[in-house]
N, C-alpha and C positions, 0 to 999 in steps of 0.2 A: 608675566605673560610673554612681553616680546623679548627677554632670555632665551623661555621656552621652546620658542619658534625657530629662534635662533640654531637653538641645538639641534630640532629637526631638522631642518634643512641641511644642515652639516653632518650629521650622523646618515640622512638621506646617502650627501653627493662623497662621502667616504666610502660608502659601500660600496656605490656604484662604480667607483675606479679603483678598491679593493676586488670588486667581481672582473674587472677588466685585466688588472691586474695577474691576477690568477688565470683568468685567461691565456692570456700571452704568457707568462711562463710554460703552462701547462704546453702548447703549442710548440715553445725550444726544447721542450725535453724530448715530447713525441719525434720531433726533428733530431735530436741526435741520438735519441733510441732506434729509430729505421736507419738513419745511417751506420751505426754502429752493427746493426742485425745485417742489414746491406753487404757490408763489408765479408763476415759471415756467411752470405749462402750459398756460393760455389763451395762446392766439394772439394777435399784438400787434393782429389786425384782426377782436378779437372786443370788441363794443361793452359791456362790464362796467362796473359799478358799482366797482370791485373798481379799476377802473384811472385811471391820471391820464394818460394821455394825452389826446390830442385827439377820440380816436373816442371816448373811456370816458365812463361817466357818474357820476364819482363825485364831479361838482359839482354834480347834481345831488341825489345822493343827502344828500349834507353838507347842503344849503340844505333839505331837509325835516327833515333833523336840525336843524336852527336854529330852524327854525318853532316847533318843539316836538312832531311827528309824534313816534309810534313807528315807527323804520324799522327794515325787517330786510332778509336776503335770502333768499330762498327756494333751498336748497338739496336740493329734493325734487322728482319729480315733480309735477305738475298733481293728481292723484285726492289730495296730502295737503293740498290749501288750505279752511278751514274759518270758519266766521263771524266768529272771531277780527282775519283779513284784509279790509278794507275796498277797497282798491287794489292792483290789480297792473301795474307796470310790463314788459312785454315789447318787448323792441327786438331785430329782425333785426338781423343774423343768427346762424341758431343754429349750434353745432358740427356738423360730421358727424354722429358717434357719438352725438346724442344728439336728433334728430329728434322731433317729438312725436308718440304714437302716437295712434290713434282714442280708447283707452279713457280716454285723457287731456283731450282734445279733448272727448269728452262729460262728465267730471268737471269741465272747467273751465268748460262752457256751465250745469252745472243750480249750480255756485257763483255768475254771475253770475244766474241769474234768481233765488237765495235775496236778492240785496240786494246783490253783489259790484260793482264799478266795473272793468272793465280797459282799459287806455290801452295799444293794440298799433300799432307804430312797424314798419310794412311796407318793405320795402327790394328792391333789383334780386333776380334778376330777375325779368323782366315774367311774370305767370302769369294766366291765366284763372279763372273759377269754378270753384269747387271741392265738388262733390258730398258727399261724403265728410265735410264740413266742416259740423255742423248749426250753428254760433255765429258765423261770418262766410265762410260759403260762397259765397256770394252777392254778393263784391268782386271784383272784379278787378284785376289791377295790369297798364298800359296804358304802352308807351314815348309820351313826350312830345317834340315836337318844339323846338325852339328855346329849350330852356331855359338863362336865365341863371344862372351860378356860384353863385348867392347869391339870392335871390329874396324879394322882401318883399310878402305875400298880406296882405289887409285880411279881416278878418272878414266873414259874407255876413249877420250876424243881431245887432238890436242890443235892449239892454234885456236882454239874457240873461244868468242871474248866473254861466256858466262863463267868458264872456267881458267880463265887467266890467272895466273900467280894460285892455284891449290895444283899441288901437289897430292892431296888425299886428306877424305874428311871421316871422321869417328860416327859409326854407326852401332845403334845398341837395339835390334829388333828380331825377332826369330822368326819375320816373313819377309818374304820376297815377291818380287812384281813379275804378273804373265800377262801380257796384252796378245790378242787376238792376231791370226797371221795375216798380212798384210794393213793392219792398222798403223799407220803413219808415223810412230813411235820411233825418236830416237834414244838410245840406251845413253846416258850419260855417266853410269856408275854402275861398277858389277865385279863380283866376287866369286867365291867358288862355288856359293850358295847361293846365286841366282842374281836378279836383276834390284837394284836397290834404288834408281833413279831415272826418270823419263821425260823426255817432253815432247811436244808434239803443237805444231801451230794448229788455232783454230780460230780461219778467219784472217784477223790482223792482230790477234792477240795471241798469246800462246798459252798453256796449260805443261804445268810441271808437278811429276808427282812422286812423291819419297815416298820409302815404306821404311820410316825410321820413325821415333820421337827424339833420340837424344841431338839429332843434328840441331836445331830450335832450342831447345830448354837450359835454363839455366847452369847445367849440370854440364853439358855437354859442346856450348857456341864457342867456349876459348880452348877446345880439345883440337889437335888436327889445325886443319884451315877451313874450319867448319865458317869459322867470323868472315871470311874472304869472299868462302861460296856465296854467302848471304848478301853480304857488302856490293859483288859483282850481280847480282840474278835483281836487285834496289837500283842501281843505278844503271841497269837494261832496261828496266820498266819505267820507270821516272825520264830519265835522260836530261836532256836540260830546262823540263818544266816546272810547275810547281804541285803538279797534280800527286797526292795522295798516297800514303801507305795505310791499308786498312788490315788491322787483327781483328779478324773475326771472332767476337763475344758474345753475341747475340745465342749462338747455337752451344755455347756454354754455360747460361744462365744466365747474362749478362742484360740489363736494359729490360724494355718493357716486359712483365712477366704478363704474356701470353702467346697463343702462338698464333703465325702468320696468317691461319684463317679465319682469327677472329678480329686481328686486324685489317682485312680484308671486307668483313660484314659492317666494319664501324661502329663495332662493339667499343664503343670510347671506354667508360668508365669501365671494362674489364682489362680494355690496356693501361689505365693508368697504375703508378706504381702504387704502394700501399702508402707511402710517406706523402704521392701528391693528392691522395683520397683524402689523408689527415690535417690538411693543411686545408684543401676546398670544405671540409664540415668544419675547420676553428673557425674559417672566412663565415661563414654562412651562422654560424653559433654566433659572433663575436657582430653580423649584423642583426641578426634580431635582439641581441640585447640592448643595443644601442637604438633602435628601433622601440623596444618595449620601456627605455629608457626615458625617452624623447615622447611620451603617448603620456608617461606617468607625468614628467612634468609640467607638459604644453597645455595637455587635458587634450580630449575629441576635439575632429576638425569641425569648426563654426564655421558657418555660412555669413560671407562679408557682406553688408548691407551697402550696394552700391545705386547711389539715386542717382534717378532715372531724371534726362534734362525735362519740364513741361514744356511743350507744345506752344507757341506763340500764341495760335488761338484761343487755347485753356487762358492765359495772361489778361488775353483782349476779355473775355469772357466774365473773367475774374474782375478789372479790371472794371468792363459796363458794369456789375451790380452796385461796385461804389458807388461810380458815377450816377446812378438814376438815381438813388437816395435826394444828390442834388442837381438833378433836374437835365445832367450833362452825358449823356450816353454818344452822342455825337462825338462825342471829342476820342472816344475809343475806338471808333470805327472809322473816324477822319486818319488816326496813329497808324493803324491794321492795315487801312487802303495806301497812305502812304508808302511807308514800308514791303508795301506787296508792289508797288509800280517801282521803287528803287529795286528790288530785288529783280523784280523782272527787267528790267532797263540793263542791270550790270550781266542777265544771263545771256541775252541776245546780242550785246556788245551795241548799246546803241545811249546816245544823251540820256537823263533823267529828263530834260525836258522837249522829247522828242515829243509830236504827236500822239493821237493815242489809233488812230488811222494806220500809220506808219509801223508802231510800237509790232499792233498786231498782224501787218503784211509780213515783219519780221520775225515773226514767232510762225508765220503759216510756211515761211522760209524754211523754215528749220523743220519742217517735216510731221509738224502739230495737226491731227485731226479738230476740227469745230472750234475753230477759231470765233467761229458766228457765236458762240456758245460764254466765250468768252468775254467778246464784247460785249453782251449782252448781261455779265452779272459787273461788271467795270463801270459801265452807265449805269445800273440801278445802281449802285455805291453812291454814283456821283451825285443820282435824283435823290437819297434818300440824305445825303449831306447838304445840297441845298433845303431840304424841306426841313432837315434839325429835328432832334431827338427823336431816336428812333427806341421802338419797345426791347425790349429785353430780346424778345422772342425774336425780333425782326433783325436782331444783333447777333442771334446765335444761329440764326441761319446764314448769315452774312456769310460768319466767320467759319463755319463748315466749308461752303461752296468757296471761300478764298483757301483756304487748308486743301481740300483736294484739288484744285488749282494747281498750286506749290508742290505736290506730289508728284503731279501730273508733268510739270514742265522742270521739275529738280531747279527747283529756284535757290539761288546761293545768297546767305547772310538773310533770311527771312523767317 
């Protein structure tokens, strides 16, 4: 029989950290299946930093890392870029699913006029001015005609320290840039086929806009003096602080898969990623099991039987029925009375063998109604101890009227 038991119990607690077990592996797998999928959901002809291919820009992103930048990537909406960020990189084009909205748009226009720099790499296709747009409404993107494969534009402005040391940078795009007449635009790059580079302060910050992808992308940053333009336009924006380079991924796929309005409503669990969903249900799986664990073996919560102290005068009470058997009930009530005059003595702060005149001017001191009341059960104690043995009955009343006494005046050690 106690084999028997034995092997229950151990066949029990096997299981239970076999089920744990399995648990937690199941938990690293789901973990490097979403990462692995992760890895995966950008499109191979979405221009990320993230990526080494030809379109990507993560040679560029490495060569600011080299510099000594702080680079990061912005995996947030537009409304979370904050002074901290110096530069932001944005290169069309963006995902579907993750469009930018107006309240973004105007979040990213009052960062550039706080002192923000952004370098935005416009791509096909050709679109008109854009109203809607207070931070570069006012571009437009223009098919070009006769554009070669590859194209090498000469700077339009010399002596200028974003263009220091380039000579001319490789451009691979078949549109060109028209801003609005009299829009504060200066041309920085231009060819036969139109305007290929702009900037324009806004604010304290400025706005720079290509209408290229290969100047950026890994194909095209060690072509020309593509790496210089970029090196000069990083350390304009930086300068000698330590504030931030940000490649925008967010509006590539990148980071919370939702979009800015439903982080906006504090739709939580619609922002979170699918792999942090997977992780909060193993937490949550892996506590109820441990839970329904902990129930099988403990068994249901009992109720602790915690006793209760009795009452001094339940004692004295107790205490008289002895005593009248022989003949001594007195001597219960002589204990009770004592012990009620010490108690009372140590709460008014005065002798035990203070008067008893005295005792109670000092307890009327202290802000006590019917002191008269009190004197009055203190002397029948004292008459009913000189007269000896008192009835049962005449004991149990005593000892009420000294108990609400002791209530009444918070008597300590009684």
């Amino acid at each position: 029989m106690g084999g028997r038991g034995v092997r229950a119990v151990r066949s029990s607690r096997v299981s239970y950290e076999l089920l744990l077990g399995l648990l937690f592996i199941g938990m690293c797998l789901a973990l490097i299946y979403f990462n692995w999928e992760g890895s995966h959901v950008l499109p191979s002809d979405i221009p990320t930093s993230l990526s080494a291919r030809p379109i990507g820009l993560k040679a560029l992103y490495l060569l600011y890392d080299r510099l000594g930048f702080s680079v990061e990537r912005l995996a947030g909406p537009w409304n979370r870029l904050d002074r901290r960020a110096a530069l932001l990189i944005v290169q069309e084009p963006y995902a579907v699913s993750r469009l930018p909205s107006v309240a973004e748009i105007e979040a990213l226009k009052r960062w550039v006029e706080n002192g923000g720099t952004l370098f935005y790499a416009s791509g096909l296709p050709a679109r008109g001015y854009d109203t809607r747009d207070p931070l570069s409404g006012d571009i437009a993107d223009v098919a070009a005609k006769n554009v070669p494969s590859v194209a090498r534009v000469v700077p339009t402005l010399v002596a200028d320290p974003l263009l220091r040391h380039v000579h001319a940078i490789a451009v691979r795009s078949p549109i060109r840039l028209q801003f609005r007449r009299g829009a504060p635009y200066r041309v920085l790059f231009q060819d036969a086929q139109g305007v290929v580079a702009v900037e324009k302060w806004v604010g304290k910050g400025r706005l720079i806009v290509v209408a290229d992808d290969l100047l950026l992308n890994n194909q095209g940053i060690a072509l020309q003096d593509n790496a210089v333009f970029m090196a000069n336009l990083a350390a304009l924006a930086v300068g000698g602080s330590d504030r931030w380079i940000l490649f925008d991924e967010y509006h590539h796929g990148y980071g919370f898969a939702s979009t800015p309005e439903a982080v906006q409503n504090e739709d939580v669990w619609q922002a979170l990623p699918v792999s942090v969903k997977t992780v909060l249900l193993y937490l949550v799986a892996f506590g109820l099991v441990i839970i329904y664990n902990e129930n099988r073996r403990r068994g249901p919560l009992r109720s602790l039987f915690v006793a209760r102290p009795t009452a001094g005068g339940d004692y004295v009470v107790a205490l008289g029925r002895l005593l009248q058997r022989a003949g001594a009930t007195d001597l219960a009530l002589q204990q009770l009375y004592k012990a009620f005059l010490q108690a009372l003595a140590v709460t008014v702060s005065v002798d035990e063998k203070t008067p008893r005149s005295v005792l109670l001017e000092r307890v009327a001191q202290d802000g006590v109604s019917d002191v008269g009341g009190l004197g009055s059960l203190l002397e029948r104690c004292e008459q009913v101890l000189e007269r000896g043995r008192p009835s049962l009955e005449e004991l149990k009343e005593l000892v009420r009227a000294l108990d609400d006494w002791r209530r009444r005046l918070h008597l300590v050690g009684f």
